[in-house]
C-alpha positions as CSV (number, residue, x, y, z in Angstrom):
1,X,0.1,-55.9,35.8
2,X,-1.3,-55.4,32.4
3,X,-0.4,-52.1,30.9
4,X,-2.6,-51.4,27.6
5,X,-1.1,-48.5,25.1
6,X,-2.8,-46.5,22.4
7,X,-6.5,-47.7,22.7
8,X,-8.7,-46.1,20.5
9,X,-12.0,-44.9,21.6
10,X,-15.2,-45.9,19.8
11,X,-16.4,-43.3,17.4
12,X,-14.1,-40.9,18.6
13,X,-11.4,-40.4,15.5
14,X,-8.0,-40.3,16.5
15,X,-9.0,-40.2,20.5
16,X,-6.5,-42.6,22.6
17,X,-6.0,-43.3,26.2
18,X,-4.2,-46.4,28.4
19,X,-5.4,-48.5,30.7
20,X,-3.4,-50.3,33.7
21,X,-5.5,-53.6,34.3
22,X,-5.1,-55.1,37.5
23,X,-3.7,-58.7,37.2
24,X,-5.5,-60.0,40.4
25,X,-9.1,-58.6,40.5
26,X,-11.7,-59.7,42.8
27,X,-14.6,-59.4,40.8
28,X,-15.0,-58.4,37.2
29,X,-16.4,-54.6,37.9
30,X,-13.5,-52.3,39.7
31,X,-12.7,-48.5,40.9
32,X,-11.6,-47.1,37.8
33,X,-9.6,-44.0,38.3
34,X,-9.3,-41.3,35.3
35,X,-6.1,-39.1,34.9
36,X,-5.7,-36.0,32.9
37,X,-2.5,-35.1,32.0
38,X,-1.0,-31.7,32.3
39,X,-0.5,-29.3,29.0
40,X,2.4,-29.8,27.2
41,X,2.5,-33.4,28.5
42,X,1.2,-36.9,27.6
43,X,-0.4,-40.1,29.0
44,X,3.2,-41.5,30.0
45,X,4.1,-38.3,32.3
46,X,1.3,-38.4,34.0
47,X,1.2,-41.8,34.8
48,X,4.6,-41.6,35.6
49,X,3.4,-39.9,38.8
50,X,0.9,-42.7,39.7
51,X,3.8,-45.2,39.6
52,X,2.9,-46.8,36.3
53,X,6.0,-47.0,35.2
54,X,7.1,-50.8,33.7
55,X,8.9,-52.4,34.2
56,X,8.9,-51.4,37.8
57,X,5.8,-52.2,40.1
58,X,2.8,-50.7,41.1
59,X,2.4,-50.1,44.8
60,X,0.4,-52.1,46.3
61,X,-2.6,-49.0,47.4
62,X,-3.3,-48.9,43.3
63,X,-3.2,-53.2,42.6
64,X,-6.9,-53.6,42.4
65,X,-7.8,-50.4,40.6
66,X,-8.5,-49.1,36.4
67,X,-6.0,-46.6,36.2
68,X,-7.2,-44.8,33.2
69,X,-4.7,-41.8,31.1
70,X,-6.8,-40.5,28.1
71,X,-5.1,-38.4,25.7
72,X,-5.8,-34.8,24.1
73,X,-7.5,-34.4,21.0
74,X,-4.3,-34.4,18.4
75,X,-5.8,-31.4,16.8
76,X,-5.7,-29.4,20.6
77,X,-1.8,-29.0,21.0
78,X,-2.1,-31.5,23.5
79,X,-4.4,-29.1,25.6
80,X,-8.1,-30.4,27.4
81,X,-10.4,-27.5,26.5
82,X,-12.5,-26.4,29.2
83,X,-14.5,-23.1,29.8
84,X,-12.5,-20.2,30.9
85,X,-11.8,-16.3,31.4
86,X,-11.9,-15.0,27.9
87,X,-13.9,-18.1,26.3
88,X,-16.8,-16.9,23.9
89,X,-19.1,-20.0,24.7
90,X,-19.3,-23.1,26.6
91,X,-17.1,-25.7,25.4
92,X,-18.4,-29.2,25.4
93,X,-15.1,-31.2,22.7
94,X,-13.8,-33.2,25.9
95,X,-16.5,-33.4,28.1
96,X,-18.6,-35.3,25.0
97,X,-15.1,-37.3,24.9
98,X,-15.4,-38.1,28.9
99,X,-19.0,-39.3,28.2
100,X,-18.1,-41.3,25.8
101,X,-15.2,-43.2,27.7
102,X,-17.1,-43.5,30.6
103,X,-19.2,-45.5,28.4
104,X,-16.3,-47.6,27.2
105,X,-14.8,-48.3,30.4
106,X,-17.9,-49.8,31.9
107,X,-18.9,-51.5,29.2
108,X,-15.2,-53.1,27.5
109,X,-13.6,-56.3,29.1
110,X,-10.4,-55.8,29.5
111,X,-7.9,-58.8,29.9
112,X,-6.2,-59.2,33.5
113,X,-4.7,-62.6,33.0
114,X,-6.6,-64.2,35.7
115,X,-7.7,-67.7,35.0
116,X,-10.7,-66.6,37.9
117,X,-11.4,-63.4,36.5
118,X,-10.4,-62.9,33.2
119,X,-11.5,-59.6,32.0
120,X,-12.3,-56.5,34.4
121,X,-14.8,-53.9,33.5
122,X,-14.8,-50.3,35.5
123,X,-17.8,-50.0,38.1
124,X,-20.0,-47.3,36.9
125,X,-20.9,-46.5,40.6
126,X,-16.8,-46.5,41.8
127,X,-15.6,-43.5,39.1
128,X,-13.1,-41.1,40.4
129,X,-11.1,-37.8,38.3
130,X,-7.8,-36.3,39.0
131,X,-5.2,-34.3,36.7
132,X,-2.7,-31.8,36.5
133,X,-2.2,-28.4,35.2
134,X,-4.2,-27.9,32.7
135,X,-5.7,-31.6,33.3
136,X,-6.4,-30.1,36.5
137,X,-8.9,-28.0,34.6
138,X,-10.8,-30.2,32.9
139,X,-11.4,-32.5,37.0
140,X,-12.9,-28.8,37.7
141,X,-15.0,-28.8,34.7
142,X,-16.3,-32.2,35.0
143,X,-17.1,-31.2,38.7
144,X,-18.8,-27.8,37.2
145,X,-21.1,-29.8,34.3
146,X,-23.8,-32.6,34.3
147,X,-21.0,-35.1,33.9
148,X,-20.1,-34.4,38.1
149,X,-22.9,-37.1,38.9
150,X,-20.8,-39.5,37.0
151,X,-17.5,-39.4,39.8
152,X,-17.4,-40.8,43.1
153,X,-14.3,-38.2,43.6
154,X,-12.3,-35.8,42.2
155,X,-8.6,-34.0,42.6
156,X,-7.1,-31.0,40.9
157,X,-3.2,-30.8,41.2
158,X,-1.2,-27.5,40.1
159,X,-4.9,-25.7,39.2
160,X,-7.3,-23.9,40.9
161,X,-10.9,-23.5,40.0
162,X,-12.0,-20.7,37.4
163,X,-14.6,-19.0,38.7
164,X,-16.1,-18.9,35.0
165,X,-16.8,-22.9,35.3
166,X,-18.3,-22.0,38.6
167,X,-20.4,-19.3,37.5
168,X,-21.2,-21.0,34.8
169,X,-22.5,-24.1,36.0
170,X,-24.4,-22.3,39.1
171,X,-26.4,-20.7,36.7
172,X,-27.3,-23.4,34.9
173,X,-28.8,-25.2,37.7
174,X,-30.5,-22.1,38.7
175,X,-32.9,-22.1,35.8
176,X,-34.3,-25.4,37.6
177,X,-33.7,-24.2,41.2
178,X,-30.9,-26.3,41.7
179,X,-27.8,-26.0,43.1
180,X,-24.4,-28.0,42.5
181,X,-24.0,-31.0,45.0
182,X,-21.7,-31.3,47.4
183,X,-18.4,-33.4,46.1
184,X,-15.6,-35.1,48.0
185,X,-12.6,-33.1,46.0
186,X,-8.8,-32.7,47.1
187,X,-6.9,-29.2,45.8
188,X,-3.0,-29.3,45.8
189,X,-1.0,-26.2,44.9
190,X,2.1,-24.7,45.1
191,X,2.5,-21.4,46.2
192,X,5.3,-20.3,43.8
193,X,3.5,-21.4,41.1
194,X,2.5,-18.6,39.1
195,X,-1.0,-19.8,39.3
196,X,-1.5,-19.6,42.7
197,X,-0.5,-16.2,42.8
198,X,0.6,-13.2,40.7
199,X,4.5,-12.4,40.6
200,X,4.9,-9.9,43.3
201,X,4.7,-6.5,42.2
202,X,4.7,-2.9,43.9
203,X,1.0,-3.3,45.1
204,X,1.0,-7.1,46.4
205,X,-1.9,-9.3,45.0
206,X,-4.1,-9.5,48.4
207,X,-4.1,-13.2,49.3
208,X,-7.9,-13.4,49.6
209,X,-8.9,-12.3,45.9
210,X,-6.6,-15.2,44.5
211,X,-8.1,-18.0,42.6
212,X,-6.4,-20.7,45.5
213,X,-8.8,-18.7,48.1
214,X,-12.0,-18.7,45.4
215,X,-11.2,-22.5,45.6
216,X,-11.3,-22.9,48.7
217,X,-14.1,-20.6,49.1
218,X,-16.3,-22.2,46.3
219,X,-15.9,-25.5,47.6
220,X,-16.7,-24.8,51.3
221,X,-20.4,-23.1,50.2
222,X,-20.8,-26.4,47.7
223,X,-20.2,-29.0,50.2
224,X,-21.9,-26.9,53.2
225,X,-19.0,-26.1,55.5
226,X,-19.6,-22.6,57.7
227,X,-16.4,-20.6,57.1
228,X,-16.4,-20.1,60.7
229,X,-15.1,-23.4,61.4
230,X,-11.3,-24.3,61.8
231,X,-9.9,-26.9,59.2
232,X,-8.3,-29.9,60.5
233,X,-4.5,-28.7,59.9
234,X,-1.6,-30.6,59.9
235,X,2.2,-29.9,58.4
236,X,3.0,-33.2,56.5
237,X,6.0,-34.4,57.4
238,X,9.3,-34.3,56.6
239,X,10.6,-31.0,54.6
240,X,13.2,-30.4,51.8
241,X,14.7,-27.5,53.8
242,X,12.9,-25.4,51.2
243,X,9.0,-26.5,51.0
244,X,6.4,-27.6,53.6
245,X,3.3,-28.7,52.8
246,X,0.3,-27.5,55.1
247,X,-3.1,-29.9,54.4
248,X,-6.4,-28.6,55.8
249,X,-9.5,-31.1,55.9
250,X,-12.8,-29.8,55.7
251,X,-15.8,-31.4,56.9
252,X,-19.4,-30.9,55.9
253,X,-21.4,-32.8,53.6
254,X,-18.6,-34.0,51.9
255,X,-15.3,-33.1,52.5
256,X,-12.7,-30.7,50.7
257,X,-8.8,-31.1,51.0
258,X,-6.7,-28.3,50.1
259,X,-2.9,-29.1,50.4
260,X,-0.8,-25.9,50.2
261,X,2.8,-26.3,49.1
262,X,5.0,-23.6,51.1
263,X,7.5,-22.6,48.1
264,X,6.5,-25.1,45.7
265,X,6.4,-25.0,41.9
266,X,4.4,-26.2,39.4
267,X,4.7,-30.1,39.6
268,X,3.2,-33.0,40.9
269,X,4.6,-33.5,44.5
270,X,5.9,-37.0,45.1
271,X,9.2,-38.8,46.0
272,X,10.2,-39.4,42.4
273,X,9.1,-36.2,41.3
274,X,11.9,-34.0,39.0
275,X,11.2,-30.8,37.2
276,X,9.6,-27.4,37.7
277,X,11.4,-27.1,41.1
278,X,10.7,-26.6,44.1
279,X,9.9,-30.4,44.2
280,X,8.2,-31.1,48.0
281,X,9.7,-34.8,47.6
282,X,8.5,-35.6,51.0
283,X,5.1,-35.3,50.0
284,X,3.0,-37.5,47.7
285,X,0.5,-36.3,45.7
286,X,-0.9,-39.4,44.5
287,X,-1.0,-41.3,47.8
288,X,-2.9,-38.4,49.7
289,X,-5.9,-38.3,47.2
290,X,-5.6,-42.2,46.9
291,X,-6.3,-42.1,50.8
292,X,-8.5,-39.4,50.8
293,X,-11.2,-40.9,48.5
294,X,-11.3,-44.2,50.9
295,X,-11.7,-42.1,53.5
296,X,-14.6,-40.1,52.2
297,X,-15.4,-41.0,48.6
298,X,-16.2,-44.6,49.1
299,X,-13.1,-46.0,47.4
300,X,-12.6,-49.3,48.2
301,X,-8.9,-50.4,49.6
């Protein structure tokens, strides 16, 4: 596997991301997956949590894909900036950088070391977005803007959906009598993550007017699933003796997964995870949205 550091976007300044190339394509165009790392973090710690981590191997679901980790704009305290509660305007810094990567990776050979196929270029048709945190946000604001036409799929770790990038974007496709289209999205959270719900207080946050259940909520009326029909639930398995992990599939037009971690904190569930406990190491992250988008966002395996 070809791992590709510190590549500088085109007209972009001081804008970097890296690249995993697979070594072994089929064809020259591939599923190119983009990552957005949490705040406070880089390119390497997210992609840490996607295995890319050399010298040790990639497994074998992730081989044939463009695993894609852009970077923050230095001048952003390594923060994506995306519309939210308290936000003057709309603002469009990183989604202007997304646009413009989009049309890097689609258009840049980049080297595999195959003497068959040589250079690989992302599929324009096969483009899917995840992140974490604060990454998390911007996968909900590319989902909320004109750029959600561009993704195949999407997934939003450790961060639910503001309802201002909801609003927002609602009411811009209002003044044409649209409305957003449904989109194949997986939502993971933690429930002792202060972002799924306030610190408990004398009056207890009701569980309903949280931003998890505006999520879930949200993307039910988007992808046209009645709310009077039962998820597909399951408890994955395994447990850490301190977190569980309920995931609900819902079906409709597209599908939604939300995976609740009982007791979890803010972190990226998998095996190898450490940091921000509780860690539910019997889960992975990574491998449930990987599956998920094969299953119903056309991602080839």
């Amino acid at each position: 596997m070809s791992l590709i550091t510190g590549l500088t976007l085109a007209e972009s300044g001081a804008r970097t991301y890296t690249v995993q190339v697979p070594d072994r394509p089929v064809t020259a165009s591939v599923p190119a997956i983009i990552v957005f790392h949490g705040g406070g973090q880089d390119s390497r710690t997210i992609a840490a949590r996607w295995r890319v981590d050399p010298p040790n191997p990639l497994p074998r679901p992730l081989e044939d894909y463009l695993l894609v980790f852009p970077e923050t704009n230095p001048g952003m305290g390594e923060e994506w900036v995306h519309f939210q509660a308290g936000d003057s305007k709309f603002p469009t810094l990183d989604l202007e950088f997304v646009r413009r990567l989009l049309t890097e990776l689609t258009t840049t050979p980049y080297p595999t070391g195959s003497a068959s196929v040589p250079t690989v270029s992302a599929d324009p048709e096969l483009i899917y977005a995840a992140g974490f945190s604060n990454g998390g946000g911007m996968v909900w604001q590319l989902l909320n803007s004109a750029l959600s036409t561009a993704f195949r799929g999407f997934a939003a770790v450790g961060k639910a959906l503001d309802p201002e990038k909801a609003r927002h974007y609602r009411t811009e496709l209002a003044a044409t009598g649209a409305v957003p289209a449904p989109a194949p999205v997986v939502y993971v959270h933690g429930t002792a993550d202060r972002g799924f719900r306030p610190p408990l207080t004398v009056d207890e946050t009701d569980l309903g007017t949280t931003l998890p259940a505006f999520t879930c909520l949200e993307m039910l009326e988007r992808n046209g699933i009645s709310r009077d029909v039962p998820a597909n639930a399951r408890l994955a398995p395994g447990s850490t003796g301190i977190t569980e992990v309920v995931v609900q599939l819902f079906e409709g037009e597209a599908a939604f997964l939300m995976a609740t971690v009982i007791n979890g904190g803010h972190n990226w569930p998998t095996p190898a995870t450490r940091g921000n406990p509780p860690v539910a190491e019997h889960f992975d992250a990574t491998a449930t949205i990987v599956t998920f988008w094969q299953l119903h966002a056309g991602l080839p395996n």
